[in-house]
N, C-alpha and C positions, 0 to 999 in steps of 0.2 A: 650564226644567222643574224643577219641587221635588224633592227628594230624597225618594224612596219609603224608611222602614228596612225594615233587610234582617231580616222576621218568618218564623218558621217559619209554612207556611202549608199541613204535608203537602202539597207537591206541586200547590196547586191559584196558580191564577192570582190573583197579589194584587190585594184590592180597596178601594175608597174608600165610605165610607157616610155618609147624611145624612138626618135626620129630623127632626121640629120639632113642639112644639103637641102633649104628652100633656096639658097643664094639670091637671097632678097637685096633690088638693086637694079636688077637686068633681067631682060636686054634693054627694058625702059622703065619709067615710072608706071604707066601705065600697067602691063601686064605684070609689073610686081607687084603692083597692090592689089591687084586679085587674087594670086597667089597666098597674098597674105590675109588675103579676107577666109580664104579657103582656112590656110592656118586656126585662127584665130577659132575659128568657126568649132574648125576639130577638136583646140582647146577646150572650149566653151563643151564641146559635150562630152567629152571625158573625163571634167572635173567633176564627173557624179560618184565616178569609182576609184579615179584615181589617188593613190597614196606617194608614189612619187612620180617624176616625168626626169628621163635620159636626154637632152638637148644633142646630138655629137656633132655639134661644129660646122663649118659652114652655112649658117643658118642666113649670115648676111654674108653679100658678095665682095664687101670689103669693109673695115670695120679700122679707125682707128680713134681711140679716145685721147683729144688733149687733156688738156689741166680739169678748163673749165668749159669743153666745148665736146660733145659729142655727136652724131652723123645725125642730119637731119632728116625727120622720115621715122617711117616702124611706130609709132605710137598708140597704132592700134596693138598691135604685138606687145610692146611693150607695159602698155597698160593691161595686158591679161594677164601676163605675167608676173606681173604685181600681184592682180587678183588672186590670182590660183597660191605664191606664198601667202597673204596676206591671210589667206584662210585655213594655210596650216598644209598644203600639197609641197612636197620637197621637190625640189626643180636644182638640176645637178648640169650644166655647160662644159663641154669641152671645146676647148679654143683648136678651129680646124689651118688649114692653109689661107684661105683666102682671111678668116677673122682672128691669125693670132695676134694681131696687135688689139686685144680686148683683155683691158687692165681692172678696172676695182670699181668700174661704175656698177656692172650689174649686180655684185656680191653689196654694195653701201646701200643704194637707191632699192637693189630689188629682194634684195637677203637670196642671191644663188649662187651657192660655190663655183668656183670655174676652176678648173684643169687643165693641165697643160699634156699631160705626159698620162700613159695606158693608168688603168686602177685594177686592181684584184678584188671584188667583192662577193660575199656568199649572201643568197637570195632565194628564200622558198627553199634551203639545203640545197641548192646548186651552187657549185662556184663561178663566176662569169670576169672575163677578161674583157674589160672595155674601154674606146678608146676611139677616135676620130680614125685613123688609119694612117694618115699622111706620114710619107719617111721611115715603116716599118720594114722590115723583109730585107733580102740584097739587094746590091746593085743603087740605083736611082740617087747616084754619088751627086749628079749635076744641082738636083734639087734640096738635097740635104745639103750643100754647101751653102746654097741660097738662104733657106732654113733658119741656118746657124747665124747670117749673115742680119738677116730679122728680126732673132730674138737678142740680138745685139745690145746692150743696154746704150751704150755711145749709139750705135746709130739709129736710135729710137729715139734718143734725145738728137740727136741732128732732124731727122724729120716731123718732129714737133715744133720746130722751130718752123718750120713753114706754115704761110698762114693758110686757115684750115679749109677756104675755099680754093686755093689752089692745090693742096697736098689732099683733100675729098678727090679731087678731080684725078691727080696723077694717079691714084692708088685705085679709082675704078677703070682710069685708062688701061692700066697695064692688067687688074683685072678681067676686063673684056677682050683686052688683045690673047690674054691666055685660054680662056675659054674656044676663042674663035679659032685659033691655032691647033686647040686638040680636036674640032669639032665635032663628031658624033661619035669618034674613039672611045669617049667613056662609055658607051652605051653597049657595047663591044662585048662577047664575052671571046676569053680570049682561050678558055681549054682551063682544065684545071692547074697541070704542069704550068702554063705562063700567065697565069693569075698568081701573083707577088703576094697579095694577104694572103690565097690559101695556100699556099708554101710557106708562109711565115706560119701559120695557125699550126701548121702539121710541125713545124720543127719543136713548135713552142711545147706541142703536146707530148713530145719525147722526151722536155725535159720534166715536166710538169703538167699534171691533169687540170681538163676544165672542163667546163659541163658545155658551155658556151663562150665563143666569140663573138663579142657583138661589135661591129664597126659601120661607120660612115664611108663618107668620101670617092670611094666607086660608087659610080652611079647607077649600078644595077642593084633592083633586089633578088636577095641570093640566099640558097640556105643550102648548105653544102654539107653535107656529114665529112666528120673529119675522121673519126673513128665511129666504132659500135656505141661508145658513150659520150661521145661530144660533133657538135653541132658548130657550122661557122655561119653568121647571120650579119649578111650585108642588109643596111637599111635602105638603100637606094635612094631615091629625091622626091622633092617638093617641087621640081618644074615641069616632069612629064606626068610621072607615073604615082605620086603621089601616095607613096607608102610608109608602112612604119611595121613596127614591132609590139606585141602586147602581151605580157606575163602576168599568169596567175599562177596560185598552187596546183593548178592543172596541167603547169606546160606552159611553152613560150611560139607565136604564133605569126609568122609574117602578112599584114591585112592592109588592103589597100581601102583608102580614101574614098567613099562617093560622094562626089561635088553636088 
């Protein structure tokens, strides 16, 4: 079992939180920053109980860190973020699709781990398999080539090499072209059969037990029994439907957001 820190929590039962996919950015500044006020808000009252927070990626709609120059904007976010480490709340990022170009600012500036790749962690005597989603399961050959192409260390340094008000610009262009292209498809459920995580879940659990899958990145919230004793728990997003996840030693529970 991990080590839960010992947070003042007044008196109430400590707990674990997980959310994923505000894709803070778009479709404007405008309605992003509501979103993010929304965010910040939920922060703000969840630090009474919380002992850690699950970030799973996509959190901004495009994200790339130069040297010395990071994306302008998120400050309110940013600045809570701080707040909540700074007082001792463990805050854990996984780098999704649209933000894996997200390198060492947040771990220096904010002390929050970031991830790249699933993790295996035991929690409350569950074990939990987590992880953004992006590129698991079969198939989806086109976008894992892309992927691969990304996390390219040369062509990481080729695109840093642009300056950052043009390379902000290309990298929300081609963000918003991709969104607009899948349009309401994410929101889709597609059956269980051709839902790609829960066929990855279910293989995963043949070879190996989990109590829980928790992922991002579909935009649905989802909570799918995989077996009699495990659970797959999509956290859905921070644009429509504004949900998340919240674990205590009671159980782990999918709750949505009131604004």
């Amino acid at each position: 079992m991990n080590n839960i820190p010992e947070i003042e929590t007044n008196g109430k039962a400590r707990k674990i939180y997980f959310a994923s996919d505000c894709h803070l950015g778009v479709p404007d500044a405008e309605s992003s920053l509501i979103r993010e006020k929304h965010f910040v808000k939920w922060l703000d009252e969840i630090k009474l109980d919380a002992t850690e927070i699950y970030l799973l990626g996509d959190i901004f709609d495009f994200w790339f860190e130069y040297k010395t120059v990071v994306p302008r904007g998120y400050v309110r976010l940013l600045g809570k973020l701080a707040e909540l480490t700074d007082s001792g709340i463990i805050i854990h990022y996984f780098t999704g699709n649209h933000d894996m170009w997200m390198f060492d600012y947040l771990t220096k500036e904010l002390n929050i781990e970031v991830f790249r790749k699933p993790i295996v962690k035991e929690i409350f005597g569950k074990t939990f398999y987590i992880a953004h989603g992006d590129g698991l399961g079969a198939a989806d050959y086109g976008y894992k080539f892309i992927k691969a192409i990304f996390a390219n260390k040369i062509c990481q340094w080729l695109f840093a090499r642009l300056h950052p008000n043009f390379g902000m610009w290309l990298g929300l262009y081609f963000s918003k072209s991709s969104r607009v292209a899948n349009g309401d498809t994410d929101e889709v459920f597609l059956g269980e059969e051709k839902e790609r995580l829960i066929q990855y879940c279910k293989k995963k659990s043949e070879e190996e037990h989990f109590d829980y899958f928790i992922f991002g990145h579909r935009h649905l919230p989802l909570d799918i029994k995989i077996s009699e004793t495990s659970r797959y728990i999509n956290l859905g997003e921070w644009v429509k439907s504004f949900s998340y996840a919240e674990l205590s030693e009671t159980g782990l529970e999918l709750k949505f957001y009131k604004k």
